[in-house]
Each structure stands twice: as structure tokens, then as C-alpha cells.
N, C-alpha and C positions, 0 to 999 in steps of 0.2 A: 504494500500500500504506500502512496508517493505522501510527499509530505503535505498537500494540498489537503488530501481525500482524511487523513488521520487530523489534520488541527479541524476541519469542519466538522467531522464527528466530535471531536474533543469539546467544541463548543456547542452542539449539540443534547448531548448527554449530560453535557453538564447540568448540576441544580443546587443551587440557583444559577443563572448563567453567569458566567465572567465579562465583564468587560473587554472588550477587542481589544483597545490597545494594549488594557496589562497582561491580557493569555499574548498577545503577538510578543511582545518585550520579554515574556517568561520563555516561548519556544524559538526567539531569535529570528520573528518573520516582520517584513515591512507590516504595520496595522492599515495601513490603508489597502493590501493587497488581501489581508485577510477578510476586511469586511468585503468586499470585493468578489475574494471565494464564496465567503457566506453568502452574499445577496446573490451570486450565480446559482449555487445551491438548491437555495430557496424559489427563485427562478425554475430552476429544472423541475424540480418534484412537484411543481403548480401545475405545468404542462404535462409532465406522465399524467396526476390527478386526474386533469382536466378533460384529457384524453380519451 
């Protein structure tokens, strides 16, 4: 699993969520690229869903 697909799970599962930037700073990824993952994500599974 690439490092994209494990931080979005990671912030997924989480509970209560974490904050993007301080999960991004704790696993050493740009926060703007994470929130980025996430919202593409979130994106995808709306359209399988919707599908």
C-alpha cells in the first residue's frame, strides 16, 4: 500500500479525526497534498456510491 492510500485510511479511521496539518507534520507529508488526497478520496467513493 503507497503512502497516499495508508495516510487516507489513517485519517479515516481515525476517532476522533486528527487535524490534517498535525497527522501531515507527524507522517512527514506536505498538508496541503494530504487534504488534497482526502478530498480526492472523498470524491471517488461519492461516485462508486452514486453509481
Amino acid at each position: 500500500m503507497e503512502l497516499r492510500e495508508r495516510t487516507v485510511r489513517m485519517h479515516r479511521t481515525s476517532d476522533p479525526k486528527p487535524q490534517i496539518k498535525r497527522l501531515a507534520i507527524e507522517l512527514g507529508v506536505d498538508p496541503e497534498a494530504l487534504g488534497g488526497w482526502i478530498r480526492q478520496a472523498d470524491a471517488d467513493a461519492d461516485e462508486r456510491d452514486a453509481g
